[in-house]
VOGU-3710 file (C-alpha; in Angstrom, 3 decimals, decimal comma):
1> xxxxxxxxxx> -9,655/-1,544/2,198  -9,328/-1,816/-1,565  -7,210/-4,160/-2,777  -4,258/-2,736/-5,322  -3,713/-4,277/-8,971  -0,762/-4,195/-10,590  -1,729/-2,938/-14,047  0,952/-1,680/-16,057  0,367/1,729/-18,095  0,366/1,717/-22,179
11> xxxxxxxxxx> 2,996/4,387/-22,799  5,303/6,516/-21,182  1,996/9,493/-21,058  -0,140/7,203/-18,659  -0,249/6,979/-14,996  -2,734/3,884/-13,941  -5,113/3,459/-10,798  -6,041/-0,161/-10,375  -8,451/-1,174/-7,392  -10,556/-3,908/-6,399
21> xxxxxxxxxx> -13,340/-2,105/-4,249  -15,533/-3,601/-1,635  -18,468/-1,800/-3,044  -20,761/-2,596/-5,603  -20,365/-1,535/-9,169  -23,039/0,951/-9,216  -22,395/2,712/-5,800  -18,750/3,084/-7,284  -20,274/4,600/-10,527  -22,777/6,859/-8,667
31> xxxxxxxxxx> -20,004/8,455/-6,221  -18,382/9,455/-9,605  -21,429/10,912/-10,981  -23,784/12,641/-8,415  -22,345/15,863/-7,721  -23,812/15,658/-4,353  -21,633/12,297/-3,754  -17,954/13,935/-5,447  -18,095/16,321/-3,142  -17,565/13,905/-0,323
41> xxxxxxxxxx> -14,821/12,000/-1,197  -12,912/13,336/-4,136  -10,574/15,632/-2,597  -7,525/14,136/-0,773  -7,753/14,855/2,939  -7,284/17,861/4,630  -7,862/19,204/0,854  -12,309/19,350/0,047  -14,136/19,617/-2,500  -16,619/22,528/-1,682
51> xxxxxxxxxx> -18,646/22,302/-5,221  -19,110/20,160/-7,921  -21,751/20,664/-11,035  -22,159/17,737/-13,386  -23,918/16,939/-16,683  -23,192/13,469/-16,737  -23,628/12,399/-20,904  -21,400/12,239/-23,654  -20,572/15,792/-24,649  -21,596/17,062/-20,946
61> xxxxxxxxxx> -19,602/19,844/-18,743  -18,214/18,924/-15,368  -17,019/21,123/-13,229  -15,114/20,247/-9,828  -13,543/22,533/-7,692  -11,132/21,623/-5,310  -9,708/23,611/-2,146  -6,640/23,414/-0,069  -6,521/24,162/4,154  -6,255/27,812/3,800
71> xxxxxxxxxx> -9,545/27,893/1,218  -7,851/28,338/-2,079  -9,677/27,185/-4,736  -8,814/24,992/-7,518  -11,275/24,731/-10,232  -10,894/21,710/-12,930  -13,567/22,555/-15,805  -13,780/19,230/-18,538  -16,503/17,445/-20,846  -17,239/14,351/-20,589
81> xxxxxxxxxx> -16,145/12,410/-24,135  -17,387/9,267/-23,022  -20,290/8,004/-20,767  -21,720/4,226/-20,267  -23,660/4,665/-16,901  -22,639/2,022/-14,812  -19,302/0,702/-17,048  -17,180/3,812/-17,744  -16,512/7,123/-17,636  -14,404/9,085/-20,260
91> xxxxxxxxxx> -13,839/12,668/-19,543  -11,058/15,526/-20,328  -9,844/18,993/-19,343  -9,028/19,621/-23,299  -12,426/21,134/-23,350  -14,577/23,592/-21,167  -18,227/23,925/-21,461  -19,569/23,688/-24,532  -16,973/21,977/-26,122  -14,406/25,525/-25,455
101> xxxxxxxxxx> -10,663/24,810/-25,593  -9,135/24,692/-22,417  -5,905/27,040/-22,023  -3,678/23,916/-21,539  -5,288/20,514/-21,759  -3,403/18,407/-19,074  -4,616/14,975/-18,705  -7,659/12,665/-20,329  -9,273/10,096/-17,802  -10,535/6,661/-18,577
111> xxxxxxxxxx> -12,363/5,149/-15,699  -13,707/1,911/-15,785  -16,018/-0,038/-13,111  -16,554/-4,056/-13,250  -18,357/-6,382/-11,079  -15,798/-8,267/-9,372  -18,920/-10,863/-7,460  -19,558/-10,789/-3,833  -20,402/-6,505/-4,168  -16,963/-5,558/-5,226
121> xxxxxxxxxx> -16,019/-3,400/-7,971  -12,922/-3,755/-10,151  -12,319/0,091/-10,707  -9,240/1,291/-13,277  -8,432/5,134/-13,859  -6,173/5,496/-16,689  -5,130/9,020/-16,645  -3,077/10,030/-20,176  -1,383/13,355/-20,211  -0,551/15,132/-23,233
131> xxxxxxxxxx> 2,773/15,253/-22,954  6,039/13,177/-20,944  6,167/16,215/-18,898  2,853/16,463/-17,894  3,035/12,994/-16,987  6,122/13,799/-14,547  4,616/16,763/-13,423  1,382/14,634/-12,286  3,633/12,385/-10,520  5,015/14,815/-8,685
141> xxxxxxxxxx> 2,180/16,124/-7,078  1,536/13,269/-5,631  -0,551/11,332/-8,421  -0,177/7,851/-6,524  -0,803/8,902/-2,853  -3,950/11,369/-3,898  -5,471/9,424/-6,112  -4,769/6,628/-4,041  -6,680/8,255/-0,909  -9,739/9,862/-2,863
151> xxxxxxxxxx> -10,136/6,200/-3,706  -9,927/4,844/-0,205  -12,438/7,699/0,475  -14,194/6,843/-2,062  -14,640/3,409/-1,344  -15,636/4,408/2,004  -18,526/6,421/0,861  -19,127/3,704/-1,850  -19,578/1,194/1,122  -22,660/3,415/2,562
161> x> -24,969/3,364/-0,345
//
């Protein structure tokens, strides 16, 4: 099981995910960025994740749609601000496709993967929200136990590649 770090967030707008994963740096990376992969594990149990479509390059869409029990669907359109394959992964839901505003631009993720020796991965998600609110309003859906089980799921798959 991953192992938690205490990293503290840089403002009163950021929730942080700190992990040490027993998986190596790129497996980590590639579960985040092969749509086949996201599918799998990025969804908190019993939610899925029945599609995912990725162009994974600075300026790139991503789509991922996630779906309760009861099959309602949850899309989360973004663009990708940021990519260094295999170190980190900047993308935001400020944007649609082609660079399109979104309605309301919730959150901006920084994730960032490090070899940690011995085929472990030193994995931080910084996730900045535009707003105090929408910080609060994260946390109450459960930001720290979801994103704390996609990433135990995610280490799982991580594990297999």
């Amino acid at each position: 099981m991953a192992t938690k770090l205490d990293i503290a967030p840089a403002d009163d707008r950021e929730l942080v995910l700190a992990r040490i994963i027993n998986a190596p740096r790129e497996s980590v990376y590639r579960c985040w960025t092969d749509q086949n992969l996201i599918t799998q594990w990025f969804s908190p149990k019993p939610w899925t994740t029945p599609r995912a479509q990725m162009d994974v390059r600075t300026g790139g869409s991503t789509l991922v749609v996630m779906a309760d029990p009861d099959g309602n669907e949850y899309p989360n359109p973004g663009v990708f601000l940021e990519v260094i394959p295999g170190e980190k992964i900047v993308l935001t839901d400020a944007y649609t496709k082609a660079w399109v505003p979104s309605e309301k631009p919730f959150m901006t993720v920084v994730l960032t993967f490090e070899g940690e020796g011995e085929g472990r991965t030193r994995y931080v998600a910084r996730v900045r929200h535009w707003s105090v609110a929408d910080r609060e309003q994260h946390e109450a859906m459960g930001f720290d136990a979801g994103w704390g089980q996609c990433t135990d799921q995610l280490e799982d798959l991580a594990k297999t590649l």
